[in-house]
Structures are given as structure tokens and as C-alpha cells.
LODOKOL-180595 format. One line per field, with one value per atom (N, C-alpha, C): residue number from 0; residue in three letters; atom name; y, x, z. Coordinates in steps of 0.1 Angstrom, whole numbers, always signed. Layout:
pos	[NUM/...]
code	[ALA/...]
site	[CA/...]
yy	[Y/...]
xx	[X/...]
zz	[Z/...]
REM end
This chain:
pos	[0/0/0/1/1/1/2/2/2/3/3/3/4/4/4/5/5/5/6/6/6/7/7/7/8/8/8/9/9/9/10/10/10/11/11/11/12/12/12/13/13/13/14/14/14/15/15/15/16/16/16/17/17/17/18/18/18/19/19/19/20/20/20/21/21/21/22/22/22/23/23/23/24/24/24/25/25/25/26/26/26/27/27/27/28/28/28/29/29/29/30/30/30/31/31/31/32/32/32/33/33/33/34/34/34/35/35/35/36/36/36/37/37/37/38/38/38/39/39/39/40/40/40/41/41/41/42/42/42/43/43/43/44/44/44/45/45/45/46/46/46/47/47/47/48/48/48/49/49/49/50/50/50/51/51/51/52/52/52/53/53/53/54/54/54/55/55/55/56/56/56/57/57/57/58/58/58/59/59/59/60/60/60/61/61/61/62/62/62/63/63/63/64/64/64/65/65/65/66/66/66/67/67/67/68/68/68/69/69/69/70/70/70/71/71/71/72/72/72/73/73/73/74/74/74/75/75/75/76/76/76/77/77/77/78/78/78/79/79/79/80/80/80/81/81/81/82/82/82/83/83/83/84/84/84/85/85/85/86/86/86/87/87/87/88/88/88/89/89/89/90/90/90/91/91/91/92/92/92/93/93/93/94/94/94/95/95/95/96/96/96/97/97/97/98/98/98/99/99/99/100/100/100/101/101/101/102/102/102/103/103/103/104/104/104/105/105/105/106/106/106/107/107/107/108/108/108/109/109/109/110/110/110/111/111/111/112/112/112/113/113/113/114/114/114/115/115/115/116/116/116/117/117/117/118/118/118/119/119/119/120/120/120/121/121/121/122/122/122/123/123/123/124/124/124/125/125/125/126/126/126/127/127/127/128/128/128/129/129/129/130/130/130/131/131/131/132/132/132/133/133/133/134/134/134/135/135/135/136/136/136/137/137/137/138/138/138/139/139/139/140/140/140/141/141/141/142/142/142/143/143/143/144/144/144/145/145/145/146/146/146/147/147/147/148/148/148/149/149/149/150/150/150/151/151/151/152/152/152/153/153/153/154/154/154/155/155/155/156/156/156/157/157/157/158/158/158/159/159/159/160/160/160/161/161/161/162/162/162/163/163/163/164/164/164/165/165/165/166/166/166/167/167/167/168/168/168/169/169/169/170/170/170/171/171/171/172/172/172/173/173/173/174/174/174/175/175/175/176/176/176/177/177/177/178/178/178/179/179/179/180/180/180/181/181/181/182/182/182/183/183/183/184/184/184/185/185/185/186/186/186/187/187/187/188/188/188/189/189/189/190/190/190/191/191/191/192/192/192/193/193/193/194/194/194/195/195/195/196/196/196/197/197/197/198/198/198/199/199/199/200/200/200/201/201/201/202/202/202/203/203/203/204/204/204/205/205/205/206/206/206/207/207/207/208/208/208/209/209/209]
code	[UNK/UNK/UNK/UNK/UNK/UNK/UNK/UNK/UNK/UNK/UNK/UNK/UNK/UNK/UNK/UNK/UNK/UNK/UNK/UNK/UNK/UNK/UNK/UNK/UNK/UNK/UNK/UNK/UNK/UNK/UNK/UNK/UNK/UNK/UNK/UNK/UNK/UNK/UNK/UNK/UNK/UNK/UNK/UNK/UNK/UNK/UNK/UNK/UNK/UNK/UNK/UNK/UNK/UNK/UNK/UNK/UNK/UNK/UNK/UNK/UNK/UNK/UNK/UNK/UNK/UNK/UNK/UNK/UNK/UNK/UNK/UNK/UNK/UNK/UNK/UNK/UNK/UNK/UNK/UNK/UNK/UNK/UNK/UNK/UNK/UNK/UNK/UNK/UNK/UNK/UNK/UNK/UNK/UNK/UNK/UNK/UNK/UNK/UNK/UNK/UNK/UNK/UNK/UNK/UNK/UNK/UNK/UNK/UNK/UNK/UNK/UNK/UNK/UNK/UNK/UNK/UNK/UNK/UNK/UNK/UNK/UNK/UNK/UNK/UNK/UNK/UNK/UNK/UNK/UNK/UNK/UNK/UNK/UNK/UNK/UNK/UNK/UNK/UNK/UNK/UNK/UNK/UNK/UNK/UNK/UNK/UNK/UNK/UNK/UNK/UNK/UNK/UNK/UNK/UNK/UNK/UNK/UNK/UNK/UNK/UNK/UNK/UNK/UNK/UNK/UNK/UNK/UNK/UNK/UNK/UNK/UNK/UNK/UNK/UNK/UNK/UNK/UNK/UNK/UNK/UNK/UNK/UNK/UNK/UNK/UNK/UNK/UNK/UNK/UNK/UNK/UNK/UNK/UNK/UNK/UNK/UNK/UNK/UNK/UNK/UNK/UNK/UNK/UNK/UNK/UNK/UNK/UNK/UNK/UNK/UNK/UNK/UNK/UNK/UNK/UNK/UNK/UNK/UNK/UNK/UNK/UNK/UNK/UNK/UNK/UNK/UNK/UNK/UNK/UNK/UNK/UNK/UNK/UNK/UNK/UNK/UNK/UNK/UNK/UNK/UNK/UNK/UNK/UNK/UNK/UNK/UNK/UNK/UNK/UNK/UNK/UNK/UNK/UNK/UNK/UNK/UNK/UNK/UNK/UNK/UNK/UNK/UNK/UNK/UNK/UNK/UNK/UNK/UNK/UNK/UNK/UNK/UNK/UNK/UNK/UNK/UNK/UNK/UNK/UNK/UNK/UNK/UNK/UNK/UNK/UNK/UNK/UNK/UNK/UNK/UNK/UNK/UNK/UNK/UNK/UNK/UNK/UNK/UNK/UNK/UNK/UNK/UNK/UNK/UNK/UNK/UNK/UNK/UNK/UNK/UNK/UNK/UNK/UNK/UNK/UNK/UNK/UNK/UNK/UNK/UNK/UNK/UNK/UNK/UNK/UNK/UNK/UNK/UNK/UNK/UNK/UNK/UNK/UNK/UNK/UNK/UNK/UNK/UNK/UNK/UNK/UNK/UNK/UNK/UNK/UNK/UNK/UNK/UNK/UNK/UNK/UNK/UNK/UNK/UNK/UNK/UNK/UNK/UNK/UNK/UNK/UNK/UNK/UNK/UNK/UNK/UNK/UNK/UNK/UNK/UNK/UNK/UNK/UNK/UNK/UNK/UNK/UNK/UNK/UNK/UNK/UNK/UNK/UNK/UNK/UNK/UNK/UNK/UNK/UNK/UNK/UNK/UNK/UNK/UNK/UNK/UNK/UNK/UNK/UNK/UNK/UNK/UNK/UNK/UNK/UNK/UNK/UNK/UNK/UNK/UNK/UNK/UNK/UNK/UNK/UNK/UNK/UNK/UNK/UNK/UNK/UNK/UNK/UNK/UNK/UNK/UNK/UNK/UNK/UNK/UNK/UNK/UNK/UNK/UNK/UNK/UNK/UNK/UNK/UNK/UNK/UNK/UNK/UNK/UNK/UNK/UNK/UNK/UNK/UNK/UNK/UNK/UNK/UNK/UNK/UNK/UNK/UNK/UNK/UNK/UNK/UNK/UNK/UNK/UNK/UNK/UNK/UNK/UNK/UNK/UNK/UNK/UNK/UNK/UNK/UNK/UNK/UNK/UNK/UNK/UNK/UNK/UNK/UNK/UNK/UNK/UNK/UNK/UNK/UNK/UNK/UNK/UNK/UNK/UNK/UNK/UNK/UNK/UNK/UNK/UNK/UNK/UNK/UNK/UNK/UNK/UNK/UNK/UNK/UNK/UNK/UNK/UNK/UNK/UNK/UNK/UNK/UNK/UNK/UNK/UNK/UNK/UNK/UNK/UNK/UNK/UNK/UNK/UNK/UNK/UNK/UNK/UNK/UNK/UNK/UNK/UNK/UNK/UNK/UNK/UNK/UNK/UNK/UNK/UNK/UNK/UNK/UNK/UNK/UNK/UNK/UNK/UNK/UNK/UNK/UNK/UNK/UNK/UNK/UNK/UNK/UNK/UNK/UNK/UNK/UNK/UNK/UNK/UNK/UNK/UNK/UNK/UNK/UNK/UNK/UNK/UNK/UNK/UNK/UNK/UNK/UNK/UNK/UNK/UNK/UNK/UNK/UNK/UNK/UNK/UNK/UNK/UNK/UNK/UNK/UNK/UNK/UNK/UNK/UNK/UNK/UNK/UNK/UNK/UNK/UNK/UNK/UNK/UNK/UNK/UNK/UNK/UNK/UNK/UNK/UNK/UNK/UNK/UNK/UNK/UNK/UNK/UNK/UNK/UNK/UNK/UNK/UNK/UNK/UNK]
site	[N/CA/C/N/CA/C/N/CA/C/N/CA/C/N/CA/C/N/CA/C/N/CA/C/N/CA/C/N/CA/C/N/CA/C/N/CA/C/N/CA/C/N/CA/C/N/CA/C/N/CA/C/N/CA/C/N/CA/C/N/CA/C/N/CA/C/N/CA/C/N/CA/C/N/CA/C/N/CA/C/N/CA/C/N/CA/C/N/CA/C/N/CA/C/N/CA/C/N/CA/C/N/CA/C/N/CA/C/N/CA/C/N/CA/C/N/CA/C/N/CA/C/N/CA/C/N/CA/C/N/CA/C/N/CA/C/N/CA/C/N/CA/C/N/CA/C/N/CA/C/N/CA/C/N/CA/C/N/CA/C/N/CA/C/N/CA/C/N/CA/C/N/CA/C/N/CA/C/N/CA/C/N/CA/C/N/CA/C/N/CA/C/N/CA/C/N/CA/C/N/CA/C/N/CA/C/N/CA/C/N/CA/C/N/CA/C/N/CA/C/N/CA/C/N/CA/C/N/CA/C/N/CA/C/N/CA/C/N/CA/C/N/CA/C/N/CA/C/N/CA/C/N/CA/C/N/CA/C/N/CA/C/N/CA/C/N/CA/C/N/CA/C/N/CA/C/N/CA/C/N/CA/C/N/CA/C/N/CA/C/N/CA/C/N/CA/C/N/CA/C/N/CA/C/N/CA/C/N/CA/C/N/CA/C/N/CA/C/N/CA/C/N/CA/C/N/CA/C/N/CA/C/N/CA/C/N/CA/C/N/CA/C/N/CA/C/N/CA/C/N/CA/C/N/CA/C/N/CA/C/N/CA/C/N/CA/C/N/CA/C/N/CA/C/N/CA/C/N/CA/C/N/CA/C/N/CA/C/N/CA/C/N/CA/C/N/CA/C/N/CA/C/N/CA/C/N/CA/C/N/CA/C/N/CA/C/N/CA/C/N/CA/C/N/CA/C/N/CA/C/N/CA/C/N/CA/C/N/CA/C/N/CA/C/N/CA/C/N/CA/C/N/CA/C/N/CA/C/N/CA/C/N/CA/C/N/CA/C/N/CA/C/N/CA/C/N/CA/C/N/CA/C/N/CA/C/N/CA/C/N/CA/C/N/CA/C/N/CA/C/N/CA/C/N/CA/C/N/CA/C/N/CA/C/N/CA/C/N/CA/C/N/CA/C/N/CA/C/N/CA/C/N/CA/C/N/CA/C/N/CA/C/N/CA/C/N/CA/C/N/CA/C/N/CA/C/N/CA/C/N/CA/C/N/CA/C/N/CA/C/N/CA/C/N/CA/C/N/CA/C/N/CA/C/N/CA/C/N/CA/C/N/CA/C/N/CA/C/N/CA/C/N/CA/C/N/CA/C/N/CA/C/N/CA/C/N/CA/C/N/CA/C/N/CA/C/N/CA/C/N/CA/C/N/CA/C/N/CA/C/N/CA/C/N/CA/C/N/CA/C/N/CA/C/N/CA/C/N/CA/C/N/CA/C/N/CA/C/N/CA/C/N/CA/C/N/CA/C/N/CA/C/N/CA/C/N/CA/C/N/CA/C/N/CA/C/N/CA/C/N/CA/C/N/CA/C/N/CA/C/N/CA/C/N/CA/C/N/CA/C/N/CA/C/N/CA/C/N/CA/C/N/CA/C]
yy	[+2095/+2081/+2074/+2066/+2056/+2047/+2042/+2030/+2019/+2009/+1999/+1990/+1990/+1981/+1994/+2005/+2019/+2014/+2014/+2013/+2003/+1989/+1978/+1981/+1988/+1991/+2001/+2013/+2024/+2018/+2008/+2005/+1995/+1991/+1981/+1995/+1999/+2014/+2021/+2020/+2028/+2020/+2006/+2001/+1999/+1994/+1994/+2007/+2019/+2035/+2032/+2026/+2028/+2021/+2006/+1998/+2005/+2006/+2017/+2029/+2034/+2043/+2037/+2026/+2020/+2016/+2011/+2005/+2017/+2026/+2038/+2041/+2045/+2047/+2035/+2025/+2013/+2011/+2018/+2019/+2036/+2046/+2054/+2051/+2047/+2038/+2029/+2026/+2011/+2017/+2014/+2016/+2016/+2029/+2023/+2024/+2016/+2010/+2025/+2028/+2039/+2035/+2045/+2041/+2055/+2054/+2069/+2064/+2075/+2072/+2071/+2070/+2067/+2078/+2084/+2096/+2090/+2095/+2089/+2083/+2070/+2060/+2063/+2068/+2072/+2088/+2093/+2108/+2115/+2125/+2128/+2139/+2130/+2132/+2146/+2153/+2166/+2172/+2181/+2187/+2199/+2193/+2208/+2210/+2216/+2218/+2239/+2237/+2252/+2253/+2267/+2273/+2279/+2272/+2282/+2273/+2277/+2270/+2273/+2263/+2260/+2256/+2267/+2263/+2257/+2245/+2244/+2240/+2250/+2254/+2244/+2239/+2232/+2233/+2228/+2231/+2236/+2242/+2247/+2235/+2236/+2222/+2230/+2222/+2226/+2217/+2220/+2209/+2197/+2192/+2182/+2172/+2178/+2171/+2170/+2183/+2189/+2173/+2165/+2151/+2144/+2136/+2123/+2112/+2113/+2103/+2102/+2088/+2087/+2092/+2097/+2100/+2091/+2091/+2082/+2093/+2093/+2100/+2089/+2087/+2078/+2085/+2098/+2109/+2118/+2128/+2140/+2150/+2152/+2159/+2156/+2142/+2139/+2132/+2135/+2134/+2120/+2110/+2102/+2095/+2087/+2082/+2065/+2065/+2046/+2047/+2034/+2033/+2027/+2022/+2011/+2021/+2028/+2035/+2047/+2055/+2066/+2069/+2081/+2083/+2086/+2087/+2093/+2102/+2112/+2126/+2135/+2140/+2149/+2151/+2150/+2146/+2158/+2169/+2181/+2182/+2179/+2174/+2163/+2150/+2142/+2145/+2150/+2154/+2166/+2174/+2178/+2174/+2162/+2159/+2148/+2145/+2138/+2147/+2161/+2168/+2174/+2173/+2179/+2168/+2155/+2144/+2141/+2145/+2145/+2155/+2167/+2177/+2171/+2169/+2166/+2155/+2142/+2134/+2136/+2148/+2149/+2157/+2161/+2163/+2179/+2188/+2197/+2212/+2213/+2222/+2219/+2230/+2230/+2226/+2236/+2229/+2231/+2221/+2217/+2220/+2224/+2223/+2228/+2229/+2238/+2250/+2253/+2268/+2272/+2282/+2289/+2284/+2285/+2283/+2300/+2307/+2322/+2329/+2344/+2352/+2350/+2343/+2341/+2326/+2324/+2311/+2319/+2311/+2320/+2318/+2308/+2302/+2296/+2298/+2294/+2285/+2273/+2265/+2268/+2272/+2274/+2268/+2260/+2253/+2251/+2246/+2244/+2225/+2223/+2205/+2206/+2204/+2204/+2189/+2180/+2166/+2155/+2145/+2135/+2124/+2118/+2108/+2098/+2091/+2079/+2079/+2078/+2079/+2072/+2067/+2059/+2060/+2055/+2056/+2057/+2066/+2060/+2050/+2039/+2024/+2023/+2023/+2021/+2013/+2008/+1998/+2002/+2009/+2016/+2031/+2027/+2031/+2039/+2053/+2061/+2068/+2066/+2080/+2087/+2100/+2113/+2121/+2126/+2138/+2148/+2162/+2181/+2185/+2192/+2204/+2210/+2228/+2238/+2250/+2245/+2253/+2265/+2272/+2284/+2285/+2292/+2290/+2308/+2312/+2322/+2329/+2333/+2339/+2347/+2347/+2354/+2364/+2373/+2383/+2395/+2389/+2402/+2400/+2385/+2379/+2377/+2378/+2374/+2361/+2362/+2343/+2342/+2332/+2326/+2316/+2312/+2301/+2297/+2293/+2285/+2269/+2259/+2247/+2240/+2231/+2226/+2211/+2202/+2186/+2184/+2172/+2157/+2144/+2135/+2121/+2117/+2104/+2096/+2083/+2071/+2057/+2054/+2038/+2032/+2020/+2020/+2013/+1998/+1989/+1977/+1977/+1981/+1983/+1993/+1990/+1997/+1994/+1985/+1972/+1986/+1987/+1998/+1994/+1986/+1984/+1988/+1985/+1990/+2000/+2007/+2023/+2030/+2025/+2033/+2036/+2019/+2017/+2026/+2029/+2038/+2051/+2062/+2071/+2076/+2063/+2063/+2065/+2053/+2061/+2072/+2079/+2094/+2103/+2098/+2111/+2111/+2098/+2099/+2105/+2101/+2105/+2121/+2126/+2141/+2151/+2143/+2150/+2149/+2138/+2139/+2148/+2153/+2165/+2176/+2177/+2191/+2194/+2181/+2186/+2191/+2181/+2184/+2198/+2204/+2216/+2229/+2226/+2234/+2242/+2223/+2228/+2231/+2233/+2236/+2251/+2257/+2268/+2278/+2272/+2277/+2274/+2271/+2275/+2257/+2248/+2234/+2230/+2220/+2214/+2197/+2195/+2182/+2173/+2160/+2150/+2144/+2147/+2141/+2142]
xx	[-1340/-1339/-1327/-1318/-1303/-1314/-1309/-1309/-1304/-1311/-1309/-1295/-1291/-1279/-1264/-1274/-1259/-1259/-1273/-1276/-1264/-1265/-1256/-1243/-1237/-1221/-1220/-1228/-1229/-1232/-1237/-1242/-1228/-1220/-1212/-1200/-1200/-1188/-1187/-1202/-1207/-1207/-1206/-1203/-1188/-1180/-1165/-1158/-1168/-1161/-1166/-1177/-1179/-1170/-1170/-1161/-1145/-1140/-1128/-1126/-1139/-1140/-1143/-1148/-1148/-1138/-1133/-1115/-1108/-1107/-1099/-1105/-1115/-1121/-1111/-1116/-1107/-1098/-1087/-1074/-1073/-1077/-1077/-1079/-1085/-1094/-1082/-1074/-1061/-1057/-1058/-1046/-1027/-1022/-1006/-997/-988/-982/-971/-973/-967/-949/-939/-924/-919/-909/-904/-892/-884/-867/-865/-851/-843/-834/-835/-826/-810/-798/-786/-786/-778/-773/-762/-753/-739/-741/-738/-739/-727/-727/-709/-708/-695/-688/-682/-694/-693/-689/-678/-670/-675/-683/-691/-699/-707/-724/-727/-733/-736/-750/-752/-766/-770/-779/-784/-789/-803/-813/-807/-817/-819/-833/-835/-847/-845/-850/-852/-864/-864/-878/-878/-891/-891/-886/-881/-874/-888/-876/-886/-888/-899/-896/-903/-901/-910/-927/-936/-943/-946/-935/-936/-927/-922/-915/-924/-933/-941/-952/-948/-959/-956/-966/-953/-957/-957/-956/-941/-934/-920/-920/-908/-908/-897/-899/-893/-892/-877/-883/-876/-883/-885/-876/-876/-867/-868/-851/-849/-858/-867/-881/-893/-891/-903/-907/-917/-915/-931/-927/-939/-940/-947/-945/-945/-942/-941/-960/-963/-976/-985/-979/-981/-975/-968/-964/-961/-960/-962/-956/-945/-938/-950/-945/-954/-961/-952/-955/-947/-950/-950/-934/-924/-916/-904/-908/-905/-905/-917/-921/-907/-911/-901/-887/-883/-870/-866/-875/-875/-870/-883/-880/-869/-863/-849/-840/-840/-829/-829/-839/-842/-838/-840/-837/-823/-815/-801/-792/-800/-790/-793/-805/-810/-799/-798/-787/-774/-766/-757/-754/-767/-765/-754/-752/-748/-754/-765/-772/-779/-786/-799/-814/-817/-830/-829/-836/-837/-851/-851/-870/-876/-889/-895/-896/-900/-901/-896/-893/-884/-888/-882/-888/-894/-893/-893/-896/-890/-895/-888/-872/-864/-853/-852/-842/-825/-818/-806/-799/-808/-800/-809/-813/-823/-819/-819/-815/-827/-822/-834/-828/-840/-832/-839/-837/-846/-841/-849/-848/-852/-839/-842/-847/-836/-834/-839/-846/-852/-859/-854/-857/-845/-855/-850/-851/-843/-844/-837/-844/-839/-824/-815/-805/-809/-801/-802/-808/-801/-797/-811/-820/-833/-831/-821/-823/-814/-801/-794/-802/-806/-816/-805/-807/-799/-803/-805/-815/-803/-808/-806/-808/-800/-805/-797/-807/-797/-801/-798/-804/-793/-798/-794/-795/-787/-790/-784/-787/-780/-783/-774/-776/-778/-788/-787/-787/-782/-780/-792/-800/-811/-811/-799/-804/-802/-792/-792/-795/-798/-802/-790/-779/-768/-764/-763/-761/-749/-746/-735/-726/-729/-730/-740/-734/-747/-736/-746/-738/-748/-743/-754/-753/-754/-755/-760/-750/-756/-750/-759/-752/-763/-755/-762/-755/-764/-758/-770/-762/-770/-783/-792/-801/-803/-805/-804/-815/-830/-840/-850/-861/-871/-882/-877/-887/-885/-900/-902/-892/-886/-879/-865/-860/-844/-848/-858/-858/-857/-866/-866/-853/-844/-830/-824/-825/-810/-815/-828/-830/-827/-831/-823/-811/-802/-788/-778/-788/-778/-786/-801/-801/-795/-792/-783/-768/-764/-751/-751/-765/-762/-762/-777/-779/-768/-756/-751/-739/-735/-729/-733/-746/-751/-750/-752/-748/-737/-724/-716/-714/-715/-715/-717/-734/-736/-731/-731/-726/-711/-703/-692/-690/-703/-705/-710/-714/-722/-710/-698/-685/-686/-694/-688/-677/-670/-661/-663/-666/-671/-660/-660/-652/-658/-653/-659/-672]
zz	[-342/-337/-344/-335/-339/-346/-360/-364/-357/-360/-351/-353/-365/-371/-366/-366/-357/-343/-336/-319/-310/-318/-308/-309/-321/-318/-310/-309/-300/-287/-281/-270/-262/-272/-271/-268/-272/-270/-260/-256/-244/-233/-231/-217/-220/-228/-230/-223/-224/-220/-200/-199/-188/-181/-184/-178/-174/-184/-183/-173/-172/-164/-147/-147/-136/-135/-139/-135/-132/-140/-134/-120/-118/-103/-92/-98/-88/-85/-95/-94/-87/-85/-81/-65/-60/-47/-42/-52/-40/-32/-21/-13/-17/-16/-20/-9/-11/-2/+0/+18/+23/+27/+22/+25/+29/+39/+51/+47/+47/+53/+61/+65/+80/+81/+93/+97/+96/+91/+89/+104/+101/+112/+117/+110/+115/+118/+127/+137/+137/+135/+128/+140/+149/+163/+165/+175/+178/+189/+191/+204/+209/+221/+230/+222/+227/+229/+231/+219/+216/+222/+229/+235/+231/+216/+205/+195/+193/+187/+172/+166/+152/+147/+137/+129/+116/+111/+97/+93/+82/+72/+64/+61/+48/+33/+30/+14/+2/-3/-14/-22/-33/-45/-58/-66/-79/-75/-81/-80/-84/-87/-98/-81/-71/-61/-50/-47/-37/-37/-35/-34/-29/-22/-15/-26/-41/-49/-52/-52/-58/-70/-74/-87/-95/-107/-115/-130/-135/-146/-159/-167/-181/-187/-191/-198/-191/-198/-191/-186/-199/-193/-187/-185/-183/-168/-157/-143/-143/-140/-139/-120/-123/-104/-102/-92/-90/-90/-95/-95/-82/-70/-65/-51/-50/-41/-36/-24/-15/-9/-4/+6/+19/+32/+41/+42/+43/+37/+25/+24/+7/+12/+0/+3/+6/+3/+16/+30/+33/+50/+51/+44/+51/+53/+43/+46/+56/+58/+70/+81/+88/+98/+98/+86/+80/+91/+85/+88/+104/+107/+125/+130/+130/+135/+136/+123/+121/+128/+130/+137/+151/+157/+171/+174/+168/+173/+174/+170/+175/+189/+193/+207/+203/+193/+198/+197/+200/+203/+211/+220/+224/+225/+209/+203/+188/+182/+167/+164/+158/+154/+138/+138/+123/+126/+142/+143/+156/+157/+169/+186/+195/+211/+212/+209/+212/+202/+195/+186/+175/+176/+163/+172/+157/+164/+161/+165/+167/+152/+148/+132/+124/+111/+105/+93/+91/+79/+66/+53/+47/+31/+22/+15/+6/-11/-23/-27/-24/-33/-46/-51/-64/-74/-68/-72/-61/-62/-56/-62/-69/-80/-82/-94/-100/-113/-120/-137/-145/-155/-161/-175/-176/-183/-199/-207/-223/-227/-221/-228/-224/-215/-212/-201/-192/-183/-173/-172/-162/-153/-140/-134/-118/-121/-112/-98/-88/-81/-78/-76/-73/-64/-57/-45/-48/-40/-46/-42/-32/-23/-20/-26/-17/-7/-2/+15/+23/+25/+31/+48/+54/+68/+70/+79/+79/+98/+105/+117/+122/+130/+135/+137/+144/+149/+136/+129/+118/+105/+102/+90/+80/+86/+76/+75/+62/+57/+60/+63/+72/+60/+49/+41/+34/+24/+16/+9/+6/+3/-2/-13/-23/-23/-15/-14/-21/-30/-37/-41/-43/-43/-49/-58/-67/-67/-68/-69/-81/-83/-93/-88/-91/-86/-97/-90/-98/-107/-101/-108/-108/-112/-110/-99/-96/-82/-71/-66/-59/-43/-41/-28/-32/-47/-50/-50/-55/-55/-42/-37/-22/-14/-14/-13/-13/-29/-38/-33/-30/-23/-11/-7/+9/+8/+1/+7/-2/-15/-15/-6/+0/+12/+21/+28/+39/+37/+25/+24/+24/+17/+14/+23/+34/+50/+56/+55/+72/+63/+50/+49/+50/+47/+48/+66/+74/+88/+95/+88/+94/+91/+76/+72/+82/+83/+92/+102/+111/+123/+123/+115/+113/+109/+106/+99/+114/+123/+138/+146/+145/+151/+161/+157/+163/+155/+164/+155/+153/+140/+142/+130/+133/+127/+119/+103/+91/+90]
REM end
């Protein structure tokens, strides 16, 4: 049997822990506010039209990227998330359909897709995201995102890689305010997709301008 002069501090500890644990539930339960990219705006000007599909696969990631939580990292080692916020989908998916969207608008192939019209596609984009964040400077207040992915192109019918090319870009972000972040994400992906495209298709024998 608790002594009674033990019992009220123990009882006082014991709804302190619950309450805590109720607020954690609560905060697990919010709704967070969902943010997508935008397929690059500028379409980089392509001569003739190739009759030959393209597949691209989803990028590899570590699991620390495999989420559609933003990431933010505090330090070099260390991978945390915006609290209040969510990409659409896991942020492999989205850049996917980033990149099918970006090859499709230039109109110089046939078909773009995740998976083949048939038994192979005639060209297969395949690729590791390494970088996709926001992280914070030394000084504690200069705030950078990042993008890196690399990509190899590989030929269908005999599986020979055609190229490989490693995209990235980085700007400074004013803050931590989940709308500069999203910002400064957005535009080193755009910058890094519409080179990995022109790449490509420059690598699939189009000739394209800048």
C-alpha cells in the first residue's frame, strides 16, 4: 500500500504524463498542410520528334528522403522535418511525375511514362536522389536548399548505358517559414530537371537549345 503523503505526488505525475501523452496524440491527428511542385515553366526548344518511348523509374533515396515530410537539416548529420507540413506524395513519387511532365512538354518523343507501352521502352531513365532539403548554415541563421540526383540513361534493347549525369543546384533561402522553403526547393528542382532534360534528350540523338 502507497503512503498517502507518497500517493498525491504520484497521482499528480500520473495525469502530467497522461496529459502529455494526450497532446502528443493531438498533435499527431492535425492535419498538415499538403505542398507539390511545379513541372519547369520554361521547356527547352526541341528540333524533330523522335519515335521512341521513354520510361522513368522512380529514384532511389535513402530513407531518411523516401517520405513526403520536408526535410530540414539543423546539422550535417542530422535529418529533422517541417512540423506543420507535407509534400503530396513521398518525395520520390513527386519528382517523378516532375520529370515525365518535363520530358512530355517538350513534345519530342512519342511516349513518356513510369512503365513501358509494350515489353521494354526503347530508353529507360534511372536515378538516385540523393539531396532534397533545407539546412541550416554554421552561423545558425543562413538557410540553403539543395537538390542531387544522379542519373543514367540506359537503351532498351541491349541495356547499354548511354550516359550518366549528376544534377544540382542550390540557392539561399530567406527563412525557415515553410513557404520560403518550399520556394527555394522549387526553384533548384526546376533548375536541375530542365538540365537533366535537356541532357537526355541530347543523349537520345535530339537536338535541343540550352
Amino acid at each position: 500500500m502507497i503512503p498517502k503523503r507518497r500517493a498525491l505526488p504520484l497521482l499528480a505525475a500520473m495525469m502530467l504524463s497522461g496529459c502529455a501523452a494526450i497532446t502528443a496524440i493531438g498533435d499527431a491527428t492535425t492535419p498538415l498542410q499538403a505542398y507539390e511542385l511545379r513541372a519547369p515553366a520554361e521547356i527547352p526548344a526541341v528540333q524533330g520528334r523522335l519515335q521512341r518511348d521513354l520510361v522513368i523509374e522512380t529514384p532511389t533515396t535513402s530513407g531518411a528522403l523516401d517520405t513526403d515530410r520536408i526535410m530540414i537539416r539543423p546539422a550535417p548529420f542530422q535529418a529533422a522535418y517541417l512540423p506543420q507540413a507535407r509534400w503530396t506524395d513521398a518525395a520520390p513519387v513527386m519528382l517523378t511525375t516532375l520529370m515525365v511532365r518535363g520530358f512530355e512538354d517538350t513534345g519530342g518523343l512519342r511516349y513518356v511514362g513510369r512503365r513501358p507501352l509494350g515489353g521494354t521502352a526503347d530508353y529507360t531513365l534511372i536515378s538516385e536522389l540523393t539531396d532534397f532539403h533545407v539546412e541550416l548554415g554554421d552561423d545558425g541563421e543562413t538557410v540553403t536548399a539543395r537538390f542531387r540526383l544522379s542519373a543514367q540513361l540506359v537503351r532498351g534493347d541491349d541495356m547499354a548505358i548511354l550516359g550518366s549525369r549528376t544534377v544540382q543546384a542550390r540557392t539561399t533561402v530567406p527563412s525557415t517559414d515553410t513557404a520560403e522553403v518550399v520556394a527555394g526547393l522549387d526553384a533548384v528542382t526546376t533548375r536541375a530537371l530542365r538540365e537533366l532534360t535537356v541532357w537526355a534528350l541530347g543523349r537520345m540523338g535530339l537536338r535541343v537549345a540550352g
